[in-house]
C-alpha positions as YAML, in Angstrom:
chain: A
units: angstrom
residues:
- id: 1
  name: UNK
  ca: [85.98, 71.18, 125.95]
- id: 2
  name: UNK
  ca: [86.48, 70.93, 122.23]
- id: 3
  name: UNK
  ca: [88.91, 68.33, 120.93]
- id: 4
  name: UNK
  ca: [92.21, 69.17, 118.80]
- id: 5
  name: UNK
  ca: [91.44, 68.76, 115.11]
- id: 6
  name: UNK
  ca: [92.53, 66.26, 113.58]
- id: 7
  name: UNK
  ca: [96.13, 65.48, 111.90]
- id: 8
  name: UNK
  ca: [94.51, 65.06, 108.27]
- id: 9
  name: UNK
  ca: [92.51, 68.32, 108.61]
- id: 10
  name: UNK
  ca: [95.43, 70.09, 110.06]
- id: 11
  name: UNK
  ca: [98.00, 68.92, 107.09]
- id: 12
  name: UNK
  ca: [95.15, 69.38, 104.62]
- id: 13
  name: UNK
  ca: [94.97, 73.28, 106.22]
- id: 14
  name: UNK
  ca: [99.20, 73.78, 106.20]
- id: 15
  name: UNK
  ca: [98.82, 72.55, 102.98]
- id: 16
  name: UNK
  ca: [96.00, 75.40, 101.78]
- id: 17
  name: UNK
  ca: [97.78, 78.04, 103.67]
- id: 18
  name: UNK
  ca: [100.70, 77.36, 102.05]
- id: 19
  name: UNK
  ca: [99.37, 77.51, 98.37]
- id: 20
  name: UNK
  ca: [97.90, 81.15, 99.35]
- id: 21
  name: UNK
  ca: [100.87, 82.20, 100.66]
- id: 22
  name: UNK
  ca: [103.31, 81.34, 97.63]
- id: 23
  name: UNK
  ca: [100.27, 82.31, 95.14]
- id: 24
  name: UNK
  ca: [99.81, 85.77, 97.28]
- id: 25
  name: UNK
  ca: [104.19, 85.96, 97.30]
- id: 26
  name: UNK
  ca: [103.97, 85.55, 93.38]
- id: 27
  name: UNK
  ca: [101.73, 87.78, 92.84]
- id: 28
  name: UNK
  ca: [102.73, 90.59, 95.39]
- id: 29
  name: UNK
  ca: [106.87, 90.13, 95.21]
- id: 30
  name: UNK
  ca: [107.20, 88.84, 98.43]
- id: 31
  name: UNK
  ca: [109.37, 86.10, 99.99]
- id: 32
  name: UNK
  ca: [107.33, 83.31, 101.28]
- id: 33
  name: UNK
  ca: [109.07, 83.05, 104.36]
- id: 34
  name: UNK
  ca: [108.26, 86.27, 105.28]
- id: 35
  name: UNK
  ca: [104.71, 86.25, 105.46]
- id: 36
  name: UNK
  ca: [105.01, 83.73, 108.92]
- id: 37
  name: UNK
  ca: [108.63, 85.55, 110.78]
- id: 38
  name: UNK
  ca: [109.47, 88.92, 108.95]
- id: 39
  name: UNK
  ca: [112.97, 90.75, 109.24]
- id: 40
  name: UNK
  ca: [110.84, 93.54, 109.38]
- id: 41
  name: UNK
  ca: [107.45, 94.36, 108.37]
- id: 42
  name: UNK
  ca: [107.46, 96.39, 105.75]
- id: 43
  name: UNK
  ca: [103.79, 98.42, 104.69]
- id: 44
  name: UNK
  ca: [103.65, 95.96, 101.43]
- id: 45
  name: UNK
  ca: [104.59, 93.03, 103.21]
- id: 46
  name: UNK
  ca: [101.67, 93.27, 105.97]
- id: 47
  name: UNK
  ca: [99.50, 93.91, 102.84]
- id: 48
  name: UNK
  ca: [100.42, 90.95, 101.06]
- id: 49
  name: UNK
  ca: [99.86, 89.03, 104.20]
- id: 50
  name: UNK
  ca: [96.34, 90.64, 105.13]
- id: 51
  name: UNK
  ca: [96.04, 89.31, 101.74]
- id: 52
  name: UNK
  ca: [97.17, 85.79, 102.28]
- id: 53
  name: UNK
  ca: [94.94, 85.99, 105.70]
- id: 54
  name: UNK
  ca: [91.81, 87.12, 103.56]
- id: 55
  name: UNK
  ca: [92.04, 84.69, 100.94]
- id: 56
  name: UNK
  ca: [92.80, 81.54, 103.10]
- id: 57
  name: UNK
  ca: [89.21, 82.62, 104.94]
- id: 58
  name: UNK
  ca: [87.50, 83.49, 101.36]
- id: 59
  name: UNK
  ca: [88.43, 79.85, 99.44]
- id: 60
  name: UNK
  ca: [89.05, 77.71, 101.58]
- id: 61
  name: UNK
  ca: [86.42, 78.72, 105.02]
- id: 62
  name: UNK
  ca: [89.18, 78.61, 108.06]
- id: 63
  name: UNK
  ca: [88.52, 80.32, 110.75]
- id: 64
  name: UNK
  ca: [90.13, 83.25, 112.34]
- id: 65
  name: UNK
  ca: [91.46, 81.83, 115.10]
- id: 66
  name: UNK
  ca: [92.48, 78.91, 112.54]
- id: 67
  name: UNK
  ca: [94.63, 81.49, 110.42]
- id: 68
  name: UNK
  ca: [96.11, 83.25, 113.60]
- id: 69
  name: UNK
  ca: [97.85, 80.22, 114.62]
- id: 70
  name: UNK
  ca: [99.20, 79.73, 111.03]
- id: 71
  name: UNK
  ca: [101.01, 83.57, 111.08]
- id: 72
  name: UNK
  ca: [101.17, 83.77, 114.85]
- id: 73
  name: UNK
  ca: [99.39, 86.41, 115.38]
- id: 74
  name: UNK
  ca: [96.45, 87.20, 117.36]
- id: 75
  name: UNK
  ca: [93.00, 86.33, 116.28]
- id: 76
  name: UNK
  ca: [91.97, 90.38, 116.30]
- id: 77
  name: UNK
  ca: [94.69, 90.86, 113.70]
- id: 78
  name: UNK
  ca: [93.35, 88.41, 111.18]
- id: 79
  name: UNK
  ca: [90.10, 89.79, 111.83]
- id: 80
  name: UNK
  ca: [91.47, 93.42, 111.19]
- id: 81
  name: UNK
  ca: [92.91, 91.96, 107.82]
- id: 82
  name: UNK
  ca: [89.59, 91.02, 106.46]
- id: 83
  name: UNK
  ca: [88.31, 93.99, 107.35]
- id: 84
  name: UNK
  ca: [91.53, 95.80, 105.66]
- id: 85
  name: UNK
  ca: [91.22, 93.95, 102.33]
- id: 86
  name: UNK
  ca: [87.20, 94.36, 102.03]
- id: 87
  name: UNK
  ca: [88.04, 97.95, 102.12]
- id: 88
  name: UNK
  ca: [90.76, 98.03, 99.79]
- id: 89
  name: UNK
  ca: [88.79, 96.04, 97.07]
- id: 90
  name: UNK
  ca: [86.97, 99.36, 96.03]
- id: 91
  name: UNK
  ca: [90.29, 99.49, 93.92]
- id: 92
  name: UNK
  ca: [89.24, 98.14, 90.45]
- id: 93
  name: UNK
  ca: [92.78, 96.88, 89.87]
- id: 94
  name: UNK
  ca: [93.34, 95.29, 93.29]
- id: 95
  name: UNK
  ca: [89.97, 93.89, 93.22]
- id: 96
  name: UNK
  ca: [90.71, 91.75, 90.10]
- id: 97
  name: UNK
  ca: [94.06, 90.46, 91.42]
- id: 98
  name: UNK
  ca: [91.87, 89.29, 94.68]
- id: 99
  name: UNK
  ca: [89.36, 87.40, 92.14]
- id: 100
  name: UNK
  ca: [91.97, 85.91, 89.75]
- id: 101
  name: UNK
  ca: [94.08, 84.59, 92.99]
- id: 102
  name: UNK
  ca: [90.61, 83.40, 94.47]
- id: 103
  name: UNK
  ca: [90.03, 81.67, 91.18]
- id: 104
  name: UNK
  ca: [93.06, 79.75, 91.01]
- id: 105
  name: UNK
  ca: [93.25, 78.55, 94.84]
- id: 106
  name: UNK
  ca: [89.67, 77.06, 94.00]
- id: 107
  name: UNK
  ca: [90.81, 75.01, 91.41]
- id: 108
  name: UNK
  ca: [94.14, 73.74, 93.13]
- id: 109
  name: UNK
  ca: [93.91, 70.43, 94.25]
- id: 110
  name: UNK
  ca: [91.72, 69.96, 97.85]
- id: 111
  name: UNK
  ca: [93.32, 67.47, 99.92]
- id: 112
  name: UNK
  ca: [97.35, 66.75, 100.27]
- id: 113
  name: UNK
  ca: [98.10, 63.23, 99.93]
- id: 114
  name: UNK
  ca: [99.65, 61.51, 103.49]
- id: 115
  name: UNK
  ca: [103.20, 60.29, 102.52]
- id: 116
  name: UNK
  ca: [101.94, 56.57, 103.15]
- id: 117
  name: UNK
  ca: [99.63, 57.42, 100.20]
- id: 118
  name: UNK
  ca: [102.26, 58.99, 97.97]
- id: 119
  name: UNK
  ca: [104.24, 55.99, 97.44]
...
């Protein structure tokens, strides 16, 4: 049976999906708390999150099942994403918004200081 990950790795991940997700809602006009509970779904807004899902895999390596739990979805969804986006990056134009938002989520900052640490 595997054990839970721990708390530091799981704030460090919140704290990586949650840079994609406001770079990706920047960059695509979308409201950050959108991407995790919707009004409603919208055709750009599940793009901008199969974007969000794509990039959190590309820079920073979680897993599928990983990002699932961070949208709620199910793992076959994020899976479908990457799939989605690989396609779509035959677009020239959408291709170089992927590499300039993969670019600046690698040079963010890697770990999220603990609030004990802050102070």
């Amino acid at each position: 049976m595997r054990r839970p990950p721990h708390p530091k790795i799981i704030a460090r991940q919140t704290h990586q999906a949650g840079l994609v997700i406001a770079a990706v809602a920047l960059e695509f006009g979308v409201a950050e708390p959108d991407f995790i509970d919707p009004p409603k779904a919208t055709p750009h807004l599940r793009f901008a999150r199969q974007i969000a899902m794509y990039l959190i895999n590309t820079v920073y390596e979680l897993n599928p099942s990983h990002i699932a739990r961070i949208f709620s979805k199910d793992r076959s969804t994020v899976t479908h994403a990457f799939k989605v986006i690989e396609e779509s990056r035959e677009d020239p134009v959408l291709d170089m918004k992927i590499i300039h938002l993969e670019n600046f989520l690698r040079q963010a900052p890697k770990t999220v200081p603990l609030k004990a640490e802050a102070a």
